[in-house]
N, CA, C and O atoms as a GROMACS GRO file, in nm:
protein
  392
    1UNK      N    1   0.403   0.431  -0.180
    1UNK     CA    2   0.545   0.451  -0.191
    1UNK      C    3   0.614   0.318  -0.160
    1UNK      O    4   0.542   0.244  -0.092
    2UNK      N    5   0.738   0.267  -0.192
    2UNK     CA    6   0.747   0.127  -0.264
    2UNK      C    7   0.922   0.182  -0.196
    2UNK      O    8   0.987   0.269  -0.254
    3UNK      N    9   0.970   0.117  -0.080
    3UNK     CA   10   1.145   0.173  -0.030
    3UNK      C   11   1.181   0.012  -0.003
    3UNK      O   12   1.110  -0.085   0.021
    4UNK      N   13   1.368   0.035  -0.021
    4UNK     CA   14   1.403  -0.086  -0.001
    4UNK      C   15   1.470  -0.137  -0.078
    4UNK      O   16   1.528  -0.072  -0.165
    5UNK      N   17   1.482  -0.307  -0.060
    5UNK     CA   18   1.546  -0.379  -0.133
    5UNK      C   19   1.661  -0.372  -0.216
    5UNK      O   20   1.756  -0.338  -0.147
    6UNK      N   21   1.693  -0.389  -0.332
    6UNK     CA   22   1.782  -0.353  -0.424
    6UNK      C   23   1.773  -0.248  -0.494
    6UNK      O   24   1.871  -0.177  -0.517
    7UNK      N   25   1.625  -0.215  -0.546
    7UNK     CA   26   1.646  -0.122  -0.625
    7UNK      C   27   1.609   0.024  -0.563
    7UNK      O   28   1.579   0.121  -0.633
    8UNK      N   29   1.616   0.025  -0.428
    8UNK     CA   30   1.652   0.186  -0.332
    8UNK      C   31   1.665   0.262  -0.420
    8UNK      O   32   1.558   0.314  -0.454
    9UNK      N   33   1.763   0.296  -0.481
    9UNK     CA   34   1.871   0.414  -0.507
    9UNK      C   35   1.756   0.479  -0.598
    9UNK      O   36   1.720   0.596  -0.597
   10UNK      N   37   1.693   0.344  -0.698
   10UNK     CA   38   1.597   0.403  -0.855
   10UNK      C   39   1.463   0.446  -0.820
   10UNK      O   40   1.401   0.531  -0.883
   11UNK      N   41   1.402   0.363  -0.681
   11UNK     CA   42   1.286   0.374  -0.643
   11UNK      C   43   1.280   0.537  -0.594
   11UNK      O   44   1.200   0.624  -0.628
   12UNK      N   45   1.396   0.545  -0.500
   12UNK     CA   46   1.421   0.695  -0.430
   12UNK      C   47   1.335   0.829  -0.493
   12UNK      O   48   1.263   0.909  -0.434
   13UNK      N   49   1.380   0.819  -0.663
   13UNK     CA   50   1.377   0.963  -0.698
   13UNK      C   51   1.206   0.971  -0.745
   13UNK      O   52   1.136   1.071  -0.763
   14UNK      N   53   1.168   0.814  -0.758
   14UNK     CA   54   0.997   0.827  -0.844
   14UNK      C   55   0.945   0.895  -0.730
   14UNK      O   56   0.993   0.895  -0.617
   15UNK      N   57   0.802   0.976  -0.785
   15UNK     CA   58   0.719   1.014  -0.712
   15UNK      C   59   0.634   0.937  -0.720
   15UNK      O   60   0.626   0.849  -0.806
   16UNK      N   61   0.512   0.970  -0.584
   16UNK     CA   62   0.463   0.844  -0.495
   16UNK      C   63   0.312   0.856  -0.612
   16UNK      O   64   0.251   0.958  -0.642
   17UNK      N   65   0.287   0.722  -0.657
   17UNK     CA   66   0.180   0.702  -0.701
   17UNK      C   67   0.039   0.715  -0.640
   17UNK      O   68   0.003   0.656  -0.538
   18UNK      N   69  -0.034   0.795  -0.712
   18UNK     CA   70  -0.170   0.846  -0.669
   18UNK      C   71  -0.297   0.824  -0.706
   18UNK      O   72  -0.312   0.866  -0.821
   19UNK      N   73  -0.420   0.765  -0.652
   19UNK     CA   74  -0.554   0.706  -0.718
   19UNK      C   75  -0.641   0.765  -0.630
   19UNK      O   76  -0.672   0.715  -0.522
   20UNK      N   77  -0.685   0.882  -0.679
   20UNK     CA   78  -0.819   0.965  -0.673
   20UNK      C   79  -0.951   0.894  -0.688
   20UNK      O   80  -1.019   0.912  -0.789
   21UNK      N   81  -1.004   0.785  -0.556
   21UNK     CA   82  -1.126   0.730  -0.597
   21UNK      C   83  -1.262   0.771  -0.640
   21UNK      O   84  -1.351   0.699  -0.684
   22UNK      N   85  -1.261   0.906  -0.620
   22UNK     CA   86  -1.322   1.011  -0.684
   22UNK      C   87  -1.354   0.989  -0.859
   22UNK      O   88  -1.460   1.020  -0.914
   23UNK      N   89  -1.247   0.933  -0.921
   23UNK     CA   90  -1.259   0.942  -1.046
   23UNK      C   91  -1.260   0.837  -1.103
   23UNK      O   92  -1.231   0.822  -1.222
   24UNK      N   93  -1.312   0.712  -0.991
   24UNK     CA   94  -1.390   0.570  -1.081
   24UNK      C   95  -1.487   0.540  -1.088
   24UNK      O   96  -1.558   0.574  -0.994
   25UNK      N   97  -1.529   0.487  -1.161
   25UNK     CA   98  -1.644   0.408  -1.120
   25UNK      C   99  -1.666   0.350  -1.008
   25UNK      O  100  -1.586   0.282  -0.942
   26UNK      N  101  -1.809   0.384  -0.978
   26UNK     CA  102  -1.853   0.364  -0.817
   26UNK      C  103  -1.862   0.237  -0.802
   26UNK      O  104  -1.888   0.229  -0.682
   27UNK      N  105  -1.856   0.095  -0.854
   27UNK     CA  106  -1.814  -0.028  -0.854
   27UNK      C  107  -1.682  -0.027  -0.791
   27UNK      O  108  -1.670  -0.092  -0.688
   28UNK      N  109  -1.572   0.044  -0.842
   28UNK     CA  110  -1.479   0.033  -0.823
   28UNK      C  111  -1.393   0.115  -0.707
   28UNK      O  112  -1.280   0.086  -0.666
   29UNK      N  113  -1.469   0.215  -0.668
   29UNK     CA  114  -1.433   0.302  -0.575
   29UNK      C  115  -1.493   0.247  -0.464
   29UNK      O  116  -1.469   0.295  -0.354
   30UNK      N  117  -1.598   0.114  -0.483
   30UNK     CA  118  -1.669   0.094  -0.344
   30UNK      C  119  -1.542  -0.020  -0.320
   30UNK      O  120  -1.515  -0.044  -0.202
   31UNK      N  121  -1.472  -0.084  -0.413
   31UNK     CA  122  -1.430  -0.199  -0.371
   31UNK      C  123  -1.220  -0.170  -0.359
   31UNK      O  124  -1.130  -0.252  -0.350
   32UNK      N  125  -1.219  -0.036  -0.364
   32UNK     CA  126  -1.127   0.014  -0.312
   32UNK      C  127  -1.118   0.080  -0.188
   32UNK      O  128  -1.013   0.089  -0.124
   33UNK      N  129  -1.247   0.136  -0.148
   33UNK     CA  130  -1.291   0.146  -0.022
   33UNK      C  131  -1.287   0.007   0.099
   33UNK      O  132  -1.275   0.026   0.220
   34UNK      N  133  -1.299  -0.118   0.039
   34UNK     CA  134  -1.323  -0.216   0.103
   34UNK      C  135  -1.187  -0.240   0.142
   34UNK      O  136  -1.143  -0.227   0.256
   35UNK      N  137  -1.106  -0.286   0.015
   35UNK     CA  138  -0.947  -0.327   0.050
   35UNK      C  139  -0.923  -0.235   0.119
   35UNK      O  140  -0.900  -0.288   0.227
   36UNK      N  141  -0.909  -0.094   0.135
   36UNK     CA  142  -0.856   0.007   0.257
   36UNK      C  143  -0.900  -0.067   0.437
   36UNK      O  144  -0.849  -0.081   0.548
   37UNK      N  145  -1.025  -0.094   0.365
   37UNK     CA  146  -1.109  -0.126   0.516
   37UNK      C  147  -1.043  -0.261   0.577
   37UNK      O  148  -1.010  -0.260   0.696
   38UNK      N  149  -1.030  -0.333   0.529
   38UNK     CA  150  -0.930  -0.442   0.542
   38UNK      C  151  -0.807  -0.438   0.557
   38UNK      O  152  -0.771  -0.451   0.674
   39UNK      N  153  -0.741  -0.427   0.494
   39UNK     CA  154  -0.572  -0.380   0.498
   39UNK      C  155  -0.593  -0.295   0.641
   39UNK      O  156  -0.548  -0.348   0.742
   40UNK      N  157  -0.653  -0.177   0.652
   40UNK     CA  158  -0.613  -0.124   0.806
   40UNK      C  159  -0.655  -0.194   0.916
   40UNK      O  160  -0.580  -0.181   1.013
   41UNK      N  161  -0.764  -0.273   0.935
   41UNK     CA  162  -0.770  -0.374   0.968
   41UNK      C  163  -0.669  -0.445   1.002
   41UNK      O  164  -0.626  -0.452   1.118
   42UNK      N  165  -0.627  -0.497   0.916
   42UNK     CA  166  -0.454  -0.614   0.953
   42UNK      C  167  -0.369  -0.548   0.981
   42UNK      O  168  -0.291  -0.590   1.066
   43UNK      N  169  -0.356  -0.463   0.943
   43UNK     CA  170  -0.179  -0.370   0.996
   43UNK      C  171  -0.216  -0.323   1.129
   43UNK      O  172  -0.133  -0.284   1.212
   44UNK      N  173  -0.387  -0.327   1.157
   44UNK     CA  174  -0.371  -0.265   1.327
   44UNK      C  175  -0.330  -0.383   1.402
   44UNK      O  176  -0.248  -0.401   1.492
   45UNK      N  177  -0.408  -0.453   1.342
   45UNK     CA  178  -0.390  -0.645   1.449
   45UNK      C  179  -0.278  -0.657   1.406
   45UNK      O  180  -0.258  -0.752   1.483
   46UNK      N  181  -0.164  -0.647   1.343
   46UNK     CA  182  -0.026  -0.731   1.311
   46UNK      C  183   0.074  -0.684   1.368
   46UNK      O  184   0.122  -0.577   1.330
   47UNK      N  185   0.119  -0.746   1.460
   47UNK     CA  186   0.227  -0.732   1.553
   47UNK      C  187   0.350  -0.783   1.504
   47UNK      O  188   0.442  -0.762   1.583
   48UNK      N  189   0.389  -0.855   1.383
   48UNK     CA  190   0.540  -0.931   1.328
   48UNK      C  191   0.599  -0.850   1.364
   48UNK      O  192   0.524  -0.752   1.369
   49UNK      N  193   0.716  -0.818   1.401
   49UNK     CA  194   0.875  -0.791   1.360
   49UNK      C  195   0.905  -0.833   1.186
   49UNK      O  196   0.885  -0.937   1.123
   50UNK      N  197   0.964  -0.694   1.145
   50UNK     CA  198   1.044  -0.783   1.020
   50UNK      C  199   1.114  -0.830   1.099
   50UNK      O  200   1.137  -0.811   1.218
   51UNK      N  201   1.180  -0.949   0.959
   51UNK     CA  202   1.268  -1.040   0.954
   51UNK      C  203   1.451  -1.011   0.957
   51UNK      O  204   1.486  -0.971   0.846
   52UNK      N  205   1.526  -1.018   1.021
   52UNK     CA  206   1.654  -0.928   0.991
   52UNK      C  207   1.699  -0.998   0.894
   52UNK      O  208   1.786  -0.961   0.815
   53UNK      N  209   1.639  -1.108   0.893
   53UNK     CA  210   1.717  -1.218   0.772
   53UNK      C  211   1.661  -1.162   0.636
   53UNK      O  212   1.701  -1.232   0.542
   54UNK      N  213   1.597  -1.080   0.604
   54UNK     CA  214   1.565  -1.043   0.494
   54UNK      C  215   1.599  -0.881   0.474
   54UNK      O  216   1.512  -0.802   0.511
   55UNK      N  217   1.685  -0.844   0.433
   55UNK     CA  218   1.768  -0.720   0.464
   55UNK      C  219   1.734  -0.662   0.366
   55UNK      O  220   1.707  -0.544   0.386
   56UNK      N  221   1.723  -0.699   0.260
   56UNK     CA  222   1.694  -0.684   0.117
   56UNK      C  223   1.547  -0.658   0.117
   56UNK      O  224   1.502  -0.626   0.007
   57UNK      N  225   1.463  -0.666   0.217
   57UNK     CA  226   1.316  -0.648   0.165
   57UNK      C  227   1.257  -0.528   0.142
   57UNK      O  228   1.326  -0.433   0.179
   58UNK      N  229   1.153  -0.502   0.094
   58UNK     CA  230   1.061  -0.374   0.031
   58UNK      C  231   0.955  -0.390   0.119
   58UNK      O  232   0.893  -0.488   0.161
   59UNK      N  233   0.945  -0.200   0.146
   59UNK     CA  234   0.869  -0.174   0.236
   59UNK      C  235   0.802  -0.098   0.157
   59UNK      O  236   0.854  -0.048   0.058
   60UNK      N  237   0.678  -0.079   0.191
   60UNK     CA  238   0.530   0.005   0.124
   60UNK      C  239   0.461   0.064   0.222
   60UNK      O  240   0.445   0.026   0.338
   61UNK      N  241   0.418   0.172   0.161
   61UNK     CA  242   0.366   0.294   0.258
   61UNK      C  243   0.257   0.295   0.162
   61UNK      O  244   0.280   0.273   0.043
   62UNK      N  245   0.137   0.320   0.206
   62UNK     CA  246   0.014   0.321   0.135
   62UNK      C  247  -0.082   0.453   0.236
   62UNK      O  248  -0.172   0.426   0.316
   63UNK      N  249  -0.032   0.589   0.203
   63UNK     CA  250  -0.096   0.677   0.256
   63UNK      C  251  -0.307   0.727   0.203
   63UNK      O  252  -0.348   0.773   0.096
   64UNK      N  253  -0.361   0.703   0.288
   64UNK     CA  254  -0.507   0.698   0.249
   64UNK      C  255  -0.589   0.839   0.299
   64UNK      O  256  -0.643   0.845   0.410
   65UNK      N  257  -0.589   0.932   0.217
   65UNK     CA  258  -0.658   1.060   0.265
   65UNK      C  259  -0.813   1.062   0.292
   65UNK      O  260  -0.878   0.991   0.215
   66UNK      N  261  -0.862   1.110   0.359
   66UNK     CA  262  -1.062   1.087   0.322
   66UNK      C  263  -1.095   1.185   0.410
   66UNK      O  264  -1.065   1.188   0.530
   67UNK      N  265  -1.160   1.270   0.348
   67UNK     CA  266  -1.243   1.401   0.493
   67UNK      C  267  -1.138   1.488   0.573
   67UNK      O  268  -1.148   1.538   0.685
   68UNK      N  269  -1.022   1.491   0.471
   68UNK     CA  270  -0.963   1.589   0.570
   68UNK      C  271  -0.857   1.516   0.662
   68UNK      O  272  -0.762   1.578   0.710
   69UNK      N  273  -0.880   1.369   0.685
   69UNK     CA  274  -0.790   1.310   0.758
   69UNK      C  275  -0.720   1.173   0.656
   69UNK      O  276  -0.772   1.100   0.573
   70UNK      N  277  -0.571   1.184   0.714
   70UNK     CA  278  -0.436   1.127   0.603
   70UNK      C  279  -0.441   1.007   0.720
   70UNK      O  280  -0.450   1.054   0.833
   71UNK      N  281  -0.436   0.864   0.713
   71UNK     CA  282  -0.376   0.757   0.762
   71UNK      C  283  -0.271   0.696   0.674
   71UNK      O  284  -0.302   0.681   0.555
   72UNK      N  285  -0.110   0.646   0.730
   72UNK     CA  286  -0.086   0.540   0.697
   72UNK      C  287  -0.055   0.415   0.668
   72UNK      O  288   0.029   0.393   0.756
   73UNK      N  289  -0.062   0.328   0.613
   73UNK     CA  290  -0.049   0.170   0.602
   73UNK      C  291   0.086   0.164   0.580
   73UNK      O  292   0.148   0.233   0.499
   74UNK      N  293   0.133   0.077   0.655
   74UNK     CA  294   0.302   0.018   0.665
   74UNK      C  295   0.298  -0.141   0.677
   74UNK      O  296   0.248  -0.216   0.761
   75UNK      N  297   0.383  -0.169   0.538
   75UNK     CA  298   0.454  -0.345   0.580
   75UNK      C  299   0.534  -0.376   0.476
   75UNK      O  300   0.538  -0.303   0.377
   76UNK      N  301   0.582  -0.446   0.481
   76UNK     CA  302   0.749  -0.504   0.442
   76UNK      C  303   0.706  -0.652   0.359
   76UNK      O  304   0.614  -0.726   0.395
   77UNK      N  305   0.761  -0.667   0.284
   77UNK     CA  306   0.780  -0.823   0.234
   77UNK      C  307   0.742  -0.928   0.333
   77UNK      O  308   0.668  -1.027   0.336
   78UNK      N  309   0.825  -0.864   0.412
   78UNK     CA  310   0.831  -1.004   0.564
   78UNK      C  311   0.690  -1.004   0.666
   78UNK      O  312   0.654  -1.071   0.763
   79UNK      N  313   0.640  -0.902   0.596
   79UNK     CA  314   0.526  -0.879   0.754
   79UNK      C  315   0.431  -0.867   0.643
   79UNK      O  316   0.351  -0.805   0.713
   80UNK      N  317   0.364  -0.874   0.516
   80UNK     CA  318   0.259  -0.835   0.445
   80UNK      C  319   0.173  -0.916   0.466
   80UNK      O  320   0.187  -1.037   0.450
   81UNK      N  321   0.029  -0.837   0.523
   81UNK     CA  322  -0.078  -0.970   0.509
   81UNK      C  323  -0.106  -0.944   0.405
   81UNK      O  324  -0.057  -0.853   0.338
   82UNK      N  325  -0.226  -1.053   0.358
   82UNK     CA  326  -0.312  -1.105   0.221
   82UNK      C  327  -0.333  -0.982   0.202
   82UNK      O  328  -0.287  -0.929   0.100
   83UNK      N  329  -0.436  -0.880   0.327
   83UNK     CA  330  -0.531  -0.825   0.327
   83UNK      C  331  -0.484  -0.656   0.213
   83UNK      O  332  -0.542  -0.591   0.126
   84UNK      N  333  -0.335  -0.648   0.295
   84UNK     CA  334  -0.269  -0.526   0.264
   84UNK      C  335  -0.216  -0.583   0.112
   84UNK      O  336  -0.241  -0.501   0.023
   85UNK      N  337  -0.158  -0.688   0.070
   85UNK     CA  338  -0.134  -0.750  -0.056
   85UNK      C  339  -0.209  -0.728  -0.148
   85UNK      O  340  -0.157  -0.710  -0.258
   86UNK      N  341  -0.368  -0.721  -0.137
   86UNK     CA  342  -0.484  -0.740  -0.213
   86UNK      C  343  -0.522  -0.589  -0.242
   86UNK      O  344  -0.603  -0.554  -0.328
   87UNK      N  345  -0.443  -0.494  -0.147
   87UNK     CA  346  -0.487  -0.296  -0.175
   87UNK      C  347  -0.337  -0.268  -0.252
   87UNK      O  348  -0.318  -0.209  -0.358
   88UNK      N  349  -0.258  -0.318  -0.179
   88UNK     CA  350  -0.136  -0.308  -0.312
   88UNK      C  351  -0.179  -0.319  -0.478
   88UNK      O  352  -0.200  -0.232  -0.562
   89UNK      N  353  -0.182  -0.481  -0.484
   89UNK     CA  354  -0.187  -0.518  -0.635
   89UNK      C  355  -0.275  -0.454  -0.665
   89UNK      O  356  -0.229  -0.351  -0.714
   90UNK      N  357  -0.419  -0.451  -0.666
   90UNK     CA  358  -0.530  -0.303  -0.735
   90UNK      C  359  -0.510  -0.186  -0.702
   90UNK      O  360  -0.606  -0.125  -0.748
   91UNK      N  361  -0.434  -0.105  -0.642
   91UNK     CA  362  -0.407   0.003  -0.676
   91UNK      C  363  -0.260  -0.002  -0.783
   91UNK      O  364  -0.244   0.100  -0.850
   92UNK      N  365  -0.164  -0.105  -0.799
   92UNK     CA  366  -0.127  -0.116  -0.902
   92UNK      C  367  -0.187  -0.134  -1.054
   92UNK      O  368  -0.140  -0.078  -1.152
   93UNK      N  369  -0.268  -0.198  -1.054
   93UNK     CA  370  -0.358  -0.194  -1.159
   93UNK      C  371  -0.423  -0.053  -1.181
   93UNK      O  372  -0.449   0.004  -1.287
   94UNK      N  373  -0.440  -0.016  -1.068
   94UNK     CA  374  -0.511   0.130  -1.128
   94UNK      C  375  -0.436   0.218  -1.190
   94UNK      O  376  -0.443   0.290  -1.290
   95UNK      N  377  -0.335   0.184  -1.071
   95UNK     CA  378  -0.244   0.335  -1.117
   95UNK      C  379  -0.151   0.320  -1.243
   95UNK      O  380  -0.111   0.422  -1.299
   96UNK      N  381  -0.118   0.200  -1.285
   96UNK     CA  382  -0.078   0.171  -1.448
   96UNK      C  383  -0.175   0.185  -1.542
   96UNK      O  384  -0.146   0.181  -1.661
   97UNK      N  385  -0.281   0.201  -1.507
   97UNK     CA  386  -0.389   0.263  -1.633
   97UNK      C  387  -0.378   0.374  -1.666
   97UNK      O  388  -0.401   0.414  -1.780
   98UNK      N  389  -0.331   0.463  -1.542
   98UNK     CA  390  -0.339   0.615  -1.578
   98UNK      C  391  -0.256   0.684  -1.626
   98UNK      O  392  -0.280   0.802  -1.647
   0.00000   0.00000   0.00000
């Protein structure tokens, strides 16, 4: 889920994009498994503050279900590591295929 910035108002009404790793290739489900493993990784170690100077920024919620249990990933423009950057953009790629 993708909140924020300028385009709030349009982002608001989409519903939250969804990738069932269930239904890739196991190449690809192992290495979506990895970016998860990483990205939570950094968002546990990352202590930033956003930025107030960036008022305008986009925040992403990257909710991860597995076994029954829901975690989720939170960061902002101003606070994004690589790690969470790198589970963003491929699950964008995925989820524009479908």
């Amino acid at each position: 889920m993708t909140d924020g910035g300028l385009a709030a108002t349009v982002l608001a009404d989409l519903p939250p994009q969804v990738l069932d790793t269930d239904t890739l290739p196991d190449g690809a489900a192992a290495e979506m498994h990895r970016l998860v493993s990483a990205a939570a990784r950094s968002v546990a170690e990352g202590t930033e503050e956003p930025s107030s100077l960036a008022r305008d920024a986009m925040s992403y919620s990257i909710t991860v279900e597995e076994g029954g249990h829901a975690s989720v990933l939170v960061q902002s423009d101003t606070t994004m590591s690589a790690e969470f950057a790198a589970l963003l953009r491929r699950l964008r790629q995925h989820t524009a295929r479908q």
